[in-house]
C-alpha positions in Angstrom: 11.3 -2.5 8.3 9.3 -3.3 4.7 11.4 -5.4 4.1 10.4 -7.7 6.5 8.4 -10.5 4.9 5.9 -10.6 8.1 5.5 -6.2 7.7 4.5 -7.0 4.2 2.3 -9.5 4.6 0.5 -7.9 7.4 0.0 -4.7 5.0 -0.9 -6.1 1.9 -3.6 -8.2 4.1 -5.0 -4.9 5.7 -4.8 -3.8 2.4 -7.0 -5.9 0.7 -9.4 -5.4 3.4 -9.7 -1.8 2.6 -12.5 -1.3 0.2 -11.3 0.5 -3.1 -10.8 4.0 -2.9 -10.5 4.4 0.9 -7.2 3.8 0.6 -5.6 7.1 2.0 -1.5 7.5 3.6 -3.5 8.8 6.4 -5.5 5.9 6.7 -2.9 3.6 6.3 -0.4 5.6 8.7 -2.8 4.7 11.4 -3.0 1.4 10.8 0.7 0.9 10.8 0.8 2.9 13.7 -2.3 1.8 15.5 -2.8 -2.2 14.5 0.0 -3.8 11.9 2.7 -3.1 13.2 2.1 -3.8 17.7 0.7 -6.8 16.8 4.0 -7.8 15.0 6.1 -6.7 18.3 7.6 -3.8 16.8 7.2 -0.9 19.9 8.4 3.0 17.7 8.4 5.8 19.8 6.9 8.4 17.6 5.8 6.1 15.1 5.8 6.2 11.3 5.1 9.2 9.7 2.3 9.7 6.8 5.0 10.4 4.5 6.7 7.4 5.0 3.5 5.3 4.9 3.1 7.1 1.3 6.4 5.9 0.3 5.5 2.2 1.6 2.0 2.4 -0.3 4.5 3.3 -3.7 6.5 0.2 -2.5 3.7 -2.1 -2.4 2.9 -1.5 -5.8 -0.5 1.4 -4.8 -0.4 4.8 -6.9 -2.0 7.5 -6.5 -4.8 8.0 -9.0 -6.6 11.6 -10.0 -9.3 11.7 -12.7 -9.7 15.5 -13.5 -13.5 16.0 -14.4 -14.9 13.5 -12.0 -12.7 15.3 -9.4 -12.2 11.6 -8.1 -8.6 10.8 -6.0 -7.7 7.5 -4.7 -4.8 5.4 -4.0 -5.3 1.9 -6.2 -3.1 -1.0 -6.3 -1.9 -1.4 -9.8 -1.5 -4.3 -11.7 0.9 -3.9 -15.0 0.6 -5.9 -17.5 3.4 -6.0 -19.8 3.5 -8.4 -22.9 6.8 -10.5 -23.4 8.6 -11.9 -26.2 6.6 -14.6 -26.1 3.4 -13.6 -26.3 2.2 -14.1 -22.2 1.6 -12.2 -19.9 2.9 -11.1 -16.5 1.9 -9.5 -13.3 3.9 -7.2 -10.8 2.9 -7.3 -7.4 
């Protein structure tokens, strides 16, 4: 179901409407549940599961982040930047 184009689109819009560090699989689960995914026509009988709305958040590029002494835990979307040969550089979604 992610990898319908419309599913990710939908996501990575409620997303970026999320402010930063309220990003939770709990959070997101009930969106999917909830909003994303009845208003793309898609009717689940249980519907998704937290875990799998964790493993969609790793799919869309989102990592779970922990700083120890600040006891601070959030999911943030990452951005790698990797230099190339040839001196640029790129972005991964």
């Amino acid at each position: 179901m992610l990898k319908d184009e419309r599913v990710q689109v939908a996501t990575r819009v409620h997303l970026s409407t999320v402010p930063t560090g309220e990003v939770t699989p709990k959070e997101f689960c009930h969106a999917l549940n909830e909003q994303i995914l009845p208003s793309l026509g898609f009717a689940l009988k249980d519907g998704l599961s937290e875990r799998t709305a964790r493993r969609w958040l790793v799919s869309l590029g989102w990592r779970h982040m922990r700083v120890k002494k600040g006891v601070y835990s959030t999911w943030t979307a990452m951005r790698d930047r990797t230099l190339s040969n040839t001196g640029t550089t790129s972005s991964s979604p």
